[in-house]
N, C-alpha and C positions, 0 to 999 in steps of 0.2 A: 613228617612224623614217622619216624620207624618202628616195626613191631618186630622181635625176633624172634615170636612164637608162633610168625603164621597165622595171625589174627588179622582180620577183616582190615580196613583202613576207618582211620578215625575212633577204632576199640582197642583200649590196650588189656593186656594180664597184669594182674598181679604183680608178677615177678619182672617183667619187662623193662620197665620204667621206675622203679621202685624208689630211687635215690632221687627222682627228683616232681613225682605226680603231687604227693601231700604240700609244696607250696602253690604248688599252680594249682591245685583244688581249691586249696585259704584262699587264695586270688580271685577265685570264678572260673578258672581257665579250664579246670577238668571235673567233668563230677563224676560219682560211681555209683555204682549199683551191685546191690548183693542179691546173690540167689540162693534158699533157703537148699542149700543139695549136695549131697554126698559125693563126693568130697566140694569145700565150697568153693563157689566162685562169683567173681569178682569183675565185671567190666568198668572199664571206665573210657567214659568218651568225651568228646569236645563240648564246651556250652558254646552260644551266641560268642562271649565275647575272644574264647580261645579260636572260632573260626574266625573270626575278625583278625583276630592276631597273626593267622597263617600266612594272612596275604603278605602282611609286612615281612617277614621272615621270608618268604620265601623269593620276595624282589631282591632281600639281603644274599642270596643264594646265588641268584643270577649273576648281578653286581659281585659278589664275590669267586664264577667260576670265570666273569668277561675280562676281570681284572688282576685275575689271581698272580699270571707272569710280571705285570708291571709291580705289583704289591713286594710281591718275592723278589724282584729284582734289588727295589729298594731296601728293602731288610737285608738282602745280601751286603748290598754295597754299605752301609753303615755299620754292619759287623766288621767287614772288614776293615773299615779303618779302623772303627778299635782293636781289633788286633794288632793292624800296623802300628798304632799309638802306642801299643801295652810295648810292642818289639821295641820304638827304637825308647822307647823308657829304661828297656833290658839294656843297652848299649851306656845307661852311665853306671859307672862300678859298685857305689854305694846303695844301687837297688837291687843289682843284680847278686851281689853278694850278701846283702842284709844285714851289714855290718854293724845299725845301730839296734843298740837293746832296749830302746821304749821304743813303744807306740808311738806316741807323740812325734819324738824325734824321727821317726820311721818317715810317719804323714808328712812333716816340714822337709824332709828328703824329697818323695816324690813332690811335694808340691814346689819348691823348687825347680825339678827337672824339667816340670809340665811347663812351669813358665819358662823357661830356658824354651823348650820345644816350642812354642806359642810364637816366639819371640822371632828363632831360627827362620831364614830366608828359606822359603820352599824351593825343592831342589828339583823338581820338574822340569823349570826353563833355565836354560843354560844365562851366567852372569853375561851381562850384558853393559858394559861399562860407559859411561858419557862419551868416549870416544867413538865408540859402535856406530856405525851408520842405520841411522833408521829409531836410536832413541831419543829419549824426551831429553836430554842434554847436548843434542847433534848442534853445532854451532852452523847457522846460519848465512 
């Protein structure tokens, strides 16, 4: 739980947390306290069941700094293939240029290509034809 005004741990201001104290109040998670004083103010700190909460959140914390590189690796690597998928979509003419003027026919263009793409032999391993020594049609 952070405070940016400098306040004690487990006490927020007013102004601090503002956007999001009044649900976690409705909840039980935070209660407040007013003091009758010029200019007023306002604490608000944890009940029983928001320090109960902490714990969990903050195993979430751990578990998110131990994991954080494998996490981001993955979201890396799945943008990028959609990127890649969006590029070679770019390579058939009638997406790249836009040429049809519905929607519709737009969407049955790209979906088309997608299947086309789907369809397309992955170009990673080099073709490898029944005569190749070492594939699954090598004659015996």
């Amino acid at each position: 739980m952070r405070c940016w005004t400098g306040c004690r741990r487990g006490a927020w201001t007013a102004g601090s947390s503002s956007h999001w104290w009044p649900p976690a109040e409705y909840n039980g998670l935070v209660e407040h306290r007013r003091y009758a004083e010029a200019p007023p103010r306002v604490d608000h700190h944890l009940t029983q069941a928001g320090v109960a909460l902490s714990v969990p959140i903050r195993a979430m914390g751990t578990w998110a700094a131990r994991y954080a590189d494998t996490v981001l690796a993955s979201i890396y690597r799945r943008r990028n293939e959609v990127e890649r998928t969006i590029n070679r979509l770019k390579n058939f003419r009638a997406l790249a240029t836009r040429f049809d003027k519905r929607a519709y026919v737009f969407y049955g263009t790209v979906t088309v290509a997608a299947i086309r793409l789907w369809l397309r032999p992955e170009r990673s391993a080099p073709f490898r034809g029944p005569w190749h020594p070492g594939s699954a049609g090598e004659a015996r």
